[in-house]
MARFI-529467 format. One record per residue (C-alpha): residue number from 1; residue in one letter; x, y, z. Coordinates in pm, 1 decimal, padded with zeros to 6 digits. Example, Ala and Ser with C-alpha at 12.3 -4.5 7.8 and 13.67 -1.06 7.14 Angstrom:
<pts>
<pt><i>1</i><aa>A</aa><east>01230.0</east><north>-00450.0</north><up>00780.0</up></pt>
<pt><i>2</i><aa>S</aa><east>01367.0</east><north>-00106.0</north><up>00714.0</up></pt>
</pts>
This chain:
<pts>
<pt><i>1</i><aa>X</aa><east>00742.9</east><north>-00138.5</north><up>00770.0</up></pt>
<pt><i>2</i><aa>X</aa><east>00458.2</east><north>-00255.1</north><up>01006.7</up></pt>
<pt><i>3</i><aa>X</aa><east>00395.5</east><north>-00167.7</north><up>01362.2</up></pt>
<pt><i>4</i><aa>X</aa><east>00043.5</east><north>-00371.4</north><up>01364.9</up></pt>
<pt><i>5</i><aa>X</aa><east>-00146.0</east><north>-00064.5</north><up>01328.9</up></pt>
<pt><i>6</i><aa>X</aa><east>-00077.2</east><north>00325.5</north><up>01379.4</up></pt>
<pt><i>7</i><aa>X</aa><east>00220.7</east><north>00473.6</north><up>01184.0</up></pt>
<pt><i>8</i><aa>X</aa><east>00388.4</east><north>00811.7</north><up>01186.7</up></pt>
<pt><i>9</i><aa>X</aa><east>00381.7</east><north>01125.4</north><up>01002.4</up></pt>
<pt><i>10</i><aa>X</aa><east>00712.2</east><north>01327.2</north><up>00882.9</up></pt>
<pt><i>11</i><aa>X</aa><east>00657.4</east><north>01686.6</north><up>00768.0</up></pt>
<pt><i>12</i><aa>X</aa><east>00934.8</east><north>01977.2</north><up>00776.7</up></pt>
<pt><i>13</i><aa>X</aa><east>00625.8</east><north>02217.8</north><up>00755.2</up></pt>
<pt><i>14</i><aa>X</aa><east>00593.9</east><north>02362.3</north><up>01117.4</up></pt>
<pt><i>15</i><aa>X</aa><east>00227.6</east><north>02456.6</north><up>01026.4</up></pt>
<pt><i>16</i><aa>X</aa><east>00147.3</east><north>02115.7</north><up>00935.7</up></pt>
<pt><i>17</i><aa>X</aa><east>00284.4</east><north>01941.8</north><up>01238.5</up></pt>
<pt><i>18</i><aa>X</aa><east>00104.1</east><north>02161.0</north><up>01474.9</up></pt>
<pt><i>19</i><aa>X</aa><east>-00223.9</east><north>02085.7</north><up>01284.8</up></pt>
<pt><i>20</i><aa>X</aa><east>-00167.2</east><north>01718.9</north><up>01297.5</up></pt>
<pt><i>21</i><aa>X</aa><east>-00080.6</east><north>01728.1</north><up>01644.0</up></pt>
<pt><i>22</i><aa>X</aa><east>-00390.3</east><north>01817.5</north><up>01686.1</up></pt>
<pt><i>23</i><aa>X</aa><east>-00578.4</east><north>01604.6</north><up>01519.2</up></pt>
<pt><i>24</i><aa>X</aa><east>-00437.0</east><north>01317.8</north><up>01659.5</up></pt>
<pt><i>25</i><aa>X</aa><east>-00589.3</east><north>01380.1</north><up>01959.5</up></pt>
<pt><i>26</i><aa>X</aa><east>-00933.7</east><north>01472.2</north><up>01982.7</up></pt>
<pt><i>27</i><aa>X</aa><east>-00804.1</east><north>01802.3</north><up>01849.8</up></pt>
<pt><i>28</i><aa>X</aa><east>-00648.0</east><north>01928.7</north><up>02241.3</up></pt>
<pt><i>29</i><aa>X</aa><east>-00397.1</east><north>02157.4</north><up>02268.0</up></pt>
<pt><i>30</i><aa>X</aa><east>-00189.9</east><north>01974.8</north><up>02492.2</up></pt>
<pt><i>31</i><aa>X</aa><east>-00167.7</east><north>01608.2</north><up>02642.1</up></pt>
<pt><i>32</i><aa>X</aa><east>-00226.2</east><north>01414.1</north><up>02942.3</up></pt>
<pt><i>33</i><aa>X</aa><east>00182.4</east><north>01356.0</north><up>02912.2</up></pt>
<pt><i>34</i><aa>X</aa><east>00200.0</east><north>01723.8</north><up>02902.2</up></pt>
<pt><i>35</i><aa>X</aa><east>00016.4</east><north>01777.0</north><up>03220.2</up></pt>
<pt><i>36</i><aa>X</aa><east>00146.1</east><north>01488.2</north><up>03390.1</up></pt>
<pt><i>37</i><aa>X</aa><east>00498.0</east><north>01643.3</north><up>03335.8</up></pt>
<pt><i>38</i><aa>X</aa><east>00407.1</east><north>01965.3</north><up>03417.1</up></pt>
<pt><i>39</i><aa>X</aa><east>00397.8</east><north>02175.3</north><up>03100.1</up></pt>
<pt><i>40</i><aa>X</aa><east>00044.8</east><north>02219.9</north><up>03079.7</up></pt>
<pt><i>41</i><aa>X</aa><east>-00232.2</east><north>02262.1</north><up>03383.7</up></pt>
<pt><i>42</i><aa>X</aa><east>-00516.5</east><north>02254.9</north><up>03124.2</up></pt>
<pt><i>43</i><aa>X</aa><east>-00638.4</east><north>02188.4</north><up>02777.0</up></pt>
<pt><i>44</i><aa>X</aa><east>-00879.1</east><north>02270.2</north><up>02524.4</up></pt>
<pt><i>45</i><aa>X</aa><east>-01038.3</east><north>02149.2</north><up>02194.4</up></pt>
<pt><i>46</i><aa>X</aa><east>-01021.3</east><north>02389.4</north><up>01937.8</up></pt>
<pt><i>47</i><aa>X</aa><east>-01100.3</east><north>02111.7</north><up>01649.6</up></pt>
<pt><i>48</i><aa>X</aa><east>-01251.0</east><north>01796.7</north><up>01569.4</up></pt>
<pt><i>49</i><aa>X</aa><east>-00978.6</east><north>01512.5</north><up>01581.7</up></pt>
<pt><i>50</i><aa>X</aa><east>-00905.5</east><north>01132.6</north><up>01605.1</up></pt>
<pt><i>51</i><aa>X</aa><east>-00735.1</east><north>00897.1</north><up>01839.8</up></pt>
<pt><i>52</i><aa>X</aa><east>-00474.9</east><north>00821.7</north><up>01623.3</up></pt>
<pt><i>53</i><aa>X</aa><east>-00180.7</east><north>00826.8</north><up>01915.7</up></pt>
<pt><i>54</i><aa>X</aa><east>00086.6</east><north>00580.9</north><up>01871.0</up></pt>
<pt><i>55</i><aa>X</aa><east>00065.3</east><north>00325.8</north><up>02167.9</up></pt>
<pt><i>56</i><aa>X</aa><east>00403.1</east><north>00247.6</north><up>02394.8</up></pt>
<pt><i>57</i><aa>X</aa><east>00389.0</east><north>-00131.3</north><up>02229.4</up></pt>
<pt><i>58</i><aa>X</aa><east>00331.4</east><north>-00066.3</north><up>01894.9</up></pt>
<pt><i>59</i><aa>X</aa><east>00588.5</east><north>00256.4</north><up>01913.0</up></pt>
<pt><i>60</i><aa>X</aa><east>00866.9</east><north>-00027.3</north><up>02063.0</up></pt>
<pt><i>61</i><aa>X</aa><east>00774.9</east><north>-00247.4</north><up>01760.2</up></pt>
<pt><i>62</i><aa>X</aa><east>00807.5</east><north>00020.4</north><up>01502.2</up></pt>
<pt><i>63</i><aa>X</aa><east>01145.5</east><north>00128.4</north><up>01654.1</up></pt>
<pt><i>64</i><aa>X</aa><east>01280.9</east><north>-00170.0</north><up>01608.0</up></pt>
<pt><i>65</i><aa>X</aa><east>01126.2</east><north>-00242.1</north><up>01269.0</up></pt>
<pt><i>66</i><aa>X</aa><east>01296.2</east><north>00067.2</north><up>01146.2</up></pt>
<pt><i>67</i><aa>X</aa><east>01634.7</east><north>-00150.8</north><up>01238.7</up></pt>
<pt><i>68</i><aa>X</aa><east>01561.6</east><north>-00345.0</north><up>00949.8</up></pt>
<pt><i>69</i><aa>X</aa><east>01381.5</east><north>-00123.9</north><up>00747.7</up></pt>
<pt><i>70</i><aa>X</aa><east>01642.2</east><north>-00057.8</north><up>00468.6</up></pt>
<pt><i>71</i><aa>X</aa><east>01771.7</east><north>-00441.5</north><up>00463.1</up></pt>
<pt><i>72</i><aa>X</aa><east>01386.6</east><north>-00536.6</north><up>00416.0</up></pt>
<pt><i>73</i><aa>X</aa><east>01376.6</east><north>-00253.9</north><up>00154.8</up></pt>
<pt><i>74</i><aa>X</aa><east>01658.1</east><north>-00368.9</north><up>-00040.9</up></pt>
<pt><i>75</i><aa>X</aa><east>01537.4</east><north>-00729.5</north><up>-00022.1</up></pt>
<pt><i>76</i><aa>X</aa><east>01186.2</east><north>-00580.6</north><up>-00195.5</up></pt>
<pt><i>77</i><aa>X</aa><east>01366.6</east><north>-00414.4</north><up>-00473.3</up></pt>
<pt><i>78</i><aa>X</aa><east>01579.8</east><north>-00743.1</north><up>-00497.9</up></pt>
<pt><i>79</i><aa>X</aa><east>01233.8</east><north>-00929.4</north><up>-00585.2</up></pt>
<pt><i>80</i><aa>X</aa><east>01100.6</east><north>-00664.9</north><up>-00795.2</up></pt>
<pt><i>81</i><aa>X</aa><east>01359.3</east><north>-00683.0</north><up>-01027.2</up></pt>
<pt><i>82</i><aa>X</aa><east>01381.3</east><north>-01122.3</north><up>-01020.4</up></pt>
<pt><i>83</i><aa>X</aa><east>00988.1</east><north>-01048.6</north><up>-01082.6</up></pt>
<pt><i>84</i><aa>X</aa><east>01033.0</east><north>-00815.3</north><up>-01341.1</up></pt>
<pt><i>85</i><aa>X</aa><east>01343.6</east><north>-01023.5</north><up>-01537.9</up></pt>
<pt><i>86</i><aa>X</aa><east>01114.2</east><north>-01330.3</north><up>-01483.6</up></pt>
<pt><i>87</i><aa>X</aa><east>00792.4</east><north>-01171.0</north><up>-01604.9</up></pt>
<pt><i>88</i><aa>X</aa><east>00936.0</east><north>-01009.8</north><up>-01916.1</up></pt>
<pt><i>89</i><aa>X</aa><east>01083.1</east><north>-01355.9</north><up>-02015.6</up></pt>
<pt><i>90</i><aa>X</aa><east>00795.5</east><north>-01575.9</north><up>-01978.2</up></pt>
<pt><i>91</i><aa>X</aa><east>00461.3</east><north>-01373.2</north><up>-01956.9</up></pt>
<pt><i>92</i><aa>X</aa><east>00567.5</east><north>-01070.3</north><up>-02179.5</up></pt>
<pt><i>93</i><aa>X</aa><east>00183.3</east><north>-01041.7</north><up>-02166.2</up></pt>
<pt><i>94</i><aa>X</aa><east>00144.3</east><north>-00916.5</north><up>-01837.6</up></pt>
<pt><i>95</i><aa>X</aa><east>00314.4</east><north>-00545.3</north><up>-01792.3</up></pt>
<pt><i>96</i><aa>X</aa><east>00513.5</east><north>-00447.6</north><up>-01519.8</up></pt>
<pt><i>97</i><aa>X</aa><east>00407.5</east><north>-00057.4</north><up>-01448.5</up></pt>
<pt><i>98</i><aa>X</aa><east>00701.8</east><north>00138.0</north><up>-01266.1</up></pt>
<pt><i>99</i><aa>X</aa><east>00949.3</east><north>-00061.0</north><up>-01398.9</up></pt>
<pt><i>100</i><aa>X</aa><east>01181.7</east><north>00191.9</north><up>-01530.8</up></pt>
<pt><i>101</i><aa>X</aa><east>01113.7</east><north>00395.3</north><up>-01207.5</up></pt>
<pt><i>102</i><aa>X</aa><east>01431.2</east><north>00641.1</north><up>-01194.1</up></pt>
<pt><i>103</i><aa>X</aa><east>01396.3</east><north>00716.7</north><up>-00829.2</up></pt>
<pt><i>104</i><aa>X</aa><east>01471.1</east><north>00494.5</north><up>-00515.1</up></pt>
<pt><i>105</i><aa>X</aa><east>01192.9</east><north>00272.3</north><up>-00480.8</up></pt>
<pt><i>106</i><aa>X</aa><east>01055.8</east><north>00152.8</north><up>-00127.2</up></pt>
<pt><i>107</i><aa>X</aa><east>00927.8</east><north>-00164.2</north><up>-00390.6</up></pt>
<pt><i>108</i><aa>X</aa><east>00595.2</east><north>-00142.6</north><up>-00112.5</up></pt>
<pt><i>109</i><aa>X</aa><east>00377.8</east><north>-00362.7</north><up>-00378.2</up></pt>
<pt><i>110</i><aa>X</aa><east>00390.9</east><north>-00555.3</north><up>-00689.0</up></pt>
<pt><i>111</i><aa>X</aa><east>00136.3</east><north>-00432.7</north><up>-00950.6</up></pt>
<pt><i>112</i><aa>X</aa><east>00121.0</east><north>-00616.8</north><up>-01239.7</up></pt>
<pt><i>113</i><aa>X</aa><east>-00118.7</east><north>-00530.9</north><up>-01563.9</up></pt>
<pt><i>114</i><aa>X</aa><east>-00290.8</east><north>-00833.7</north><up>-01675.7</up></pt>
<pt><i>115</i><aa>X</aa><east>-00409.8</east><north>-00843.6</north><up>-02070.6</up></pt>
<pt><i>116</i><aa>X</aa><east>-00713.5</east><north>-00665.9</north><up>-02140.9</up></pt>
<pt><i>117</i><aa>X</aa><east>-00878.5</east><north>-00992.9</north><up>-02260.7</up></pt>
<pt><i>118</i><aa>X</aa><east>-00862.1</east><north>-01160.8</north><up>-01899.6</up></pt>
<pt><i>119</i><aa>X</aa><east>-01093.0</east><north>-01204.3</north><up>-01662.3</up></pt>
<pt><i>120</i><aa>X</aa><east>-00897.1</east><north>-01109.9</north><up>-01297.5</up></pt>
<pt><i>121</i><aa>X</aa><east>-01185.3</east><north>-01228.1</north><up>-01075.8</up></pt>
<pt><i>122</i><aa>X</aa><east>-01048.5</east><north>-01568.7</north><up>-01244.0</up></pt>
<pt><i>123</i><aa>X</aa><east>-00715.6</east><north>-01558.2</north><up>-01225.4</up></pt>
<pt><i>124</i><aa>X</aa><east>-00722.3</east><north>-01431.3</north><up>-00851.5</up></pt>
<pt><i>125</i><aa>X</aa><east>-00947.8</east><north>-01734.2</north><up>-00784.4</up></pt>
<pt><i>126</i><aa>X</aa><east>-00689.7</east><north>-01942.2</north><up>-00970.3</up></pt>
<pt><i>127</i><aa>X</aa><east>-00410.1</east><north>-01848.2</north><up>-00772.4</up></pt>
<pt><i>128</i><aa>X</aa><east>-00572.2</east><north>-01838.2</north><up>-00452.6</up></pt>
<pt><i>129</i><aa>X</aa><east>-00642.0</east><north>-02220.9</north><up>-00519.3</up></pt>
<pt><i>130</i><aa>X</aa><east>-00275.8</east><north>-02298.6</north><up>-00503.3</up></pt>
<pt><i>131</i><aa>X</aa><east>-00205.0</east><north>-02072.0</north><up>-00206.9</up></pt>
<pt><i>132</i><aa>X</aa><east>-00125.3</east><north>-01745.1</north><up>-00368.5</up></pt>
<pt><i>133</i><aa>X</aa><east>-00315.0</east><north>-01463.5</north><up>-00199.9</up></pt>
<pt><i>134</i><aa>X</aa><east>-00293.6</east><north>-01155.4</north><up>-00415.1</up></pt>
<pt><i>135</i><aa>X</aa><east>-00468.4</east><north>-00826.4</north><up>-00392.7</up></pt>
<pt><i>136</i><aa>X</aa><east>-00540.9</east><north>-00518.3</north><up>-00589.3</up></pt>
<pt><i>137</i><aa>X</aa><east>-00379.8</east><north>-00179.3</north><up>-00543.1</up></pt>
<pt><i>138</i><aa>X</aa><east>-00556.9</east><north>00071.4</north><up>-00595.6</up></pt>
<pt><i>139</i><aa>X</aa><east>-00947.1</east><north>00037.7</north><up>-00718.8</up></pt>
<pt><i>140</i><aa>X</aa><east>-01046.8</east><north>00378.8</north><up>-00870.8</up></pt>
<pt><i>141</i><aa>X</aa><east>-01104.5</east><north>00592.5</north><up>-00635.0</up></pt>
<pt><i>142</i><aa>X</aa><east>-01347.5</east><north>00788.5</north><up>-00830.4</up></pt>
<pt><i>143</i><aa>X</aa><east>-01563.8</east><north>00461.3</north><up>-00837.3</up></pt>
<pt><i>144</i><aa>X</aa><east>-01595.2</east><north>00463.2</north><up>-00409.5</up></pt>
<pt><i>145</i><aa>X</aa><east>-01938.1</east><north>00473.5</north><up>-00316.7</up></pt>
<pt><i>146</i><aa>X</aa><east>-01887.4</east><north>00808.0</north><up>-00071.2</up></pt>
<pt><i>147</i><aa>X</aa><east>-01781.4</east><north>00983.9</north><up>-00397.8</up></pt>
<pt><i>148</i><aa>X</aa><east>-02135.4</east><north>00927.7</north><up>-00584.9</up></pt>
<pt><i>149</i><aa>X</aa><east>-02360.0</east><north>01136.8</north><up>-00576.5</up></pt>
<pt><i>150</i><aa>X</aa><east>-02640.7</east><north>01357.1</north><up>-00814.6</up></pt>
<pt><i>151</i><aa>X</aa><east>-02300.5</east><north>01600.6</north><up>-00890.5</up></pt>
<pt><i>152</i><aa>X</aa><east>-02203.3</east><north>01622.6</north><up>-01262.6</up></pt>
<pt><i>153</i><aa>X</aa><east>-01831.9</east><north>01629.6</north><up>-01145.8</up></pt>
<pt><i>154</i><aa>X</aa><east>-01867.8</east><north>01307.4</north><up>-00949.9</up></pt>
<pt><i>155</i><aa>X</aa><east>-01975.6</east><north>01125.6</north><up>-01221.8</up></pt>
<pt><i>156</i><aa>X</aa><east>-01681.2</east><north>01207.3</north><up>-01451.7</up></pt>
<pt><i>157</i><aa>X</aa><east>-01584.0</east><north>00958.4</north><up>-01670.5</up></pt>
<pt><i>158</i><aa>X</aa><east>-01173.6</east><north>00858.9</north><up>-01645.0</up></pt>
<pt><i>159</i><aa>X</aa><east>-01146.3</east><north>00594.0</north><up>-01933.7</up></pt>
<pt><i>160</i><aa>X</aa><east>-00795.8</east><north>00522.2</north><up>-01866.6</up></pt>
<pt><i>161</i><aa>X</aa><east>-00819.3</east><north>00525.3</north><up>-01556.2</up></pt>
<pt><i>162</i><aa>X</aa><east>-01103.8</east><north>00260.9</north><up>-01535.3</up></pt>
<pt><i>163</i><aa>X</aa><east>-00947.7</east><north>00038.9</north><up>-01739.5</up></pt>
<pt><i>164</i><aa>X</aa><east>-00575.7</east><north>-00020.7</north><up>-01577.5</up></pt>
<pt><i>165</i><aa>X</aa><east>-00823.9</east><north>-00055.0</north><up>-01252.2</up></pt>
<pt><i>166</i><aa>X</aa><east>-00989.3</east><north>-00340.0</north><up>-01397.5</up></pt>
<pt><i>167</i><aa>X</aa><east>-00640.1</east><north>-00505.8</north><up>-01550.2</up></pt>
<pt><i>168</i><aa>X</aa><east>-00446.0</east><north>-00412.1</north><up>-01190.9</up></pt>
<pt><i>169</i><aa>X</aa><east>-00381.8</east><north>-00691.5</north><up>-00987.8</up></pt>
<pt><i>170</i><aa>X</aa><east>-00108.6</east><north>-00666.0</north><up>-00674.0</up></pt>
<pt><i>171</i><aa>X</aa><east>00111.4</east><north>-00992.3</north><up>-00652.1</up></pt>
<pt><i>172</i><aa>X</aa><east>00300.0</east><north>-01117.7</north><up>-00312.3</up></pt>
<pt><i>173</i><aa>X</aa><east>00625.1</east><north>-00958.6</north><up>-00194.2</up></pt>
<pt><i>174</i><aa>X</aa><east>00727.6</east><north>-00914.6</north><up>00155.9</up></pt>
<pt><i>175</i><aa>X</aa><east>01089.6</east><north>-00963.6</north><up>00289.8</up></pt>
<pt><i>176</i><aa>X</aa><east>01144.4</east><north>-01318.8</north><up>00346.2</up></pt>
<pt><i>177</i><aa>X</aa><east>01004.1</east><north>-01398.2</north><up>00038.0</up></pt>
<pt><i>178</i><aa>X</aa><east>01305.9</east><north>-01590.1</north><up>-00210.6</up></pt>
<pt><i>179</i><aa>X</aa><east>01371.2</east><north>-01586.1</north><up>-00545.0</up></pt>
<pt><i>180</i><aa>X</aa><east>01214.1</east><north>-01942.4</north><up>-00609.9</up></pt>
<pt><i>181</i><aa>X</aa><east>00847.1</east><north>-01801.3</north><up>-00419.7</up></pt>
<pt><i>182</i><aa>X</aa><east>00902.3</east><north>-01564.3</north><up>-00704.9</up></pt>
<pt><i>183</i><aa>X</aa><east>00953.5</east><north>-01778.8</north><up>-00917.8</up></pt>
<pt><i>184</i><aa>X</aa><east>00636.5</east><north>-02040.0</north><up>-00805.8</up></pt>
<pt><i>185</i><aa>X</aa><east>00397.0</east><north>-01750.3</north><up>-00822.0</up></pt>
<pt><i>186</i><aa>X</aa><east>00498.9</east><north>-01604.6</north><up>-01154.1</up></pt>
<pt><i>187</i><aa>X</aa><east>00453.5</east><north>-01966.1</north><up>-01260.0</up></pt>
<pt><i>188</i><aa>X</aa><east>00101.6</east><north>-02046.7</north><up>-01098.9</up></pt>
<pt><i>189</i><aa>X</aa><east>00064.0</east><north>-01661.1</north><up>-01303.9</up></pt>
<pt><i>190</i><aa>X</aa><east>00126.6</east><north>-01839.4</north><up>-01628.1</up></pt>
<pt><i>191</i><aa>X</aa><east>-00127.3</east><north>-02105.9</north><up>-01545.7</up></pt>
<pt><i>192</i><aa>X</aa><east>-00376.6</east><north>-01943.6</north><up>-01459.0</up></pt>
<pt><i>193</i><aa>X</aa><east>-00361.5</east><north>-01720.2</north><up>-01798.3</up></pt>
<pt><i>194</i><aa>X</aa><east>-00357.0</east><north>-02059.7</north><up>-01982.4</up></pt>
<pt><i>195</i><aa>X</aa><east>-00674.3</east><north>-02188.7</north><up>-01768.7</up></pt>
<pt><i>196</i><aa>X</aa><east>-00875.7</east><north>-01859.4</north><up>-01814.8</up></pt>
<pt><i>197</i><aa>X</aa><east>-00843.0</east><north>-01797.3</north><up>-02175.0</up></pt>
</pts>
């Protein structure tokens, strides 16, 4: 579900929620709302915090993006499973991770494992040239650059980790998307596995 940008936080942990209402913003212990409608005559900032309040606009989008939120949701795990059925029949090659998820799936992305042998710089180049933008979900995060440093423990080595993050690569999927734009990119996907050998 988008709003643009900003987003919302759900936590039954009263502790929590206090915290994080203070760190969204500036870390004050009460809002100009708060004032405005009389509940508060002051404030004061007891923490560092953020700007992270959700704006009147982007709150109206979001309430009535949650309208379609589970119909969008359904459509997702729709094309997961036509990408799945359609990957294990024609590019058994490429592994579908979380397929066998037991749980109720939100189907946010579409990771796909591509052979160890392939170059993915490539094949997202490939695609890209017939109008397939993909991404990749997650890089390692051990690998960011603000977690080097001179530390022993920051320097870990996480094999397995490293090398799914090299084979990951995050294919299209959004709610309007049909069965045959499915189809298209799992085929461009086969071609560009052919061309990159």
């Amino acid at each position: 579900m988008t709003t643009g940008e900003g987003g919302m936080v759900v936590t039954n942990n009263d502790e929590l929620a206090d915290r994080l209402r203070l760190l969204r913003s500036h870390g004050m212990t009460t809002l100009t709302w708060d004032r405005y409608q009389g509940r508060a005559t002051d404030y004061d900032v007891v923490t560092l915090g953020y700007n992270y309040r959700l704006d009147e606009i982007r709150s109206a989008i979001g309430l009535v993006q949650l309208n379609k939120l589970e119909k969008n949701n359904e459509q997702r795990r729709n094309l997961t499973r036509h990408y799945h059925s359609m990957l294990k029949k024609t590019l058994p090659q490429v592994e579908t991770p979380f397929e066998n998820y037991r749980g109720k799936t939100s189907a946010h992305l579409l990771p796909v494992l591509l052979p160890q042998d392939v170059d993915r710089r490539q094949i997202i180049e490939f695609l890209k040239s017939r109008g397939i933008q993909t991404s990749i979900h997650y890089p390692p995060v051990h690998r960011f650059s603000i977690y080097q440093s001179d530390s022993p423990q920051n320097n870990l080595a996480l094999p397995i980790t490293e090398e799914v993050g090299q084979r990951e690569l995050t294919l299209p999927l959004y709610p309007a998307m049909t069965n045959e734009k499915v189809a298209r990119v799992v085929d461009a996907l086969g071609e560009a596995l052919e061309f990159c050998k």
